[in-house]
N, C-alpha and C positions, 0 to 999 in steps of 0.2 A: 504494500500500500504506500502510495506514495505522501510525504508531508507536506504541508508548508514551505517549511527551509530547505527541504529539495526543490520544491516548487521558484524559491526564491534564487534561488542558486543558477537554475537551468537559466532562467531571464536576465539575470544579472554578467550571465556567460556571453549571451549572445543582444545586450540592449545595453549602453553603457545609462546610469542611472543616478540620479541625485538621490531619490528617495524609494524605497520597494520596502513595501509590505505584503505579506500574504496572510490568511485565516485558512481556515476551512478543518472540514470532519474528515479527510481521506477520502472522500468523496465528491464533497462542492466545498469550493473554494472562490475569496473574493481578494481583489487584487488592488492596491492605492500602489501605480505606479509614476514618477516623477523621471521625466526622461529628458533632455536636448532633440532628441531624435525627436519628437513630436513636432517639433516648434512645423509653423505652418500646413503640417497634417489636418486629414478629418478625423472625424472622431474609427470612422473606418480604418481608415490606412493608419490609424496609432495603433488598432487592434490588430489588424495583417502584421504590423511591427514584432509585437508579442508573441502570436501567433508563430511566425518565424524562428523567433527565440528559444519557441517552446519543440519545435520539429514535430517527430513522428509522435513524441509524448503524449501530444495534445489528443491526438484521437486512440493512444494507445496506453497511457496512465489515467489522464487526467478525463474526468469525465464531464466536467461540468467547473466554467471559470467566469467570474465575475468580472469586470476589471471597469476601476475607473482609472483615466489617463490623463495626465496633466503635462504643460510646459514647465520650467521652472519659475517662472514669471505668475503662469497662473497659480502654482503652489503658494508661491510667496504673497499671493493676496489672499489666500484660504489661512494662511498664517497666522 
């Protein structure tokens, strides 16, 4: 079963990151990621972003992934 901090790990390998958090049961998991990589993205293409990150995991560990996505900019006004 896979965790969290594996969870966090796989994304942080392949999304360089200000901020990564993950939750979840081994099952569903929700994602507060803070990336540069976002800056001028949709809210789509920051999840293809991740998505990427994650590779074959996604449809082969991970069953079910929340994710909210931010710039660093946008973070630092949720701040």
């Amino acid at each position: 079963m896979v965790t969290p901090q594996q969870i966090e790990q796989y994304i942080s390998q392949g999304l360089p990151c200000i901020s990564l958090k993950v939750e979840g049961d081994g099952q569903h998991f929700e994602a507060i990621i803070v990336s540069p990589e976002f800056e001028g993205k949709s809210p789509i293409q920051r999840h293809q972003l991740v998505y990427k990150a994650l590779g074959d995991r996604m449809r082969e560990e991970i069953h079910a992934l929340s994710m909210k996505t931010y710039t660093p900019e946008q973070w630092a006004k949720l701040s």
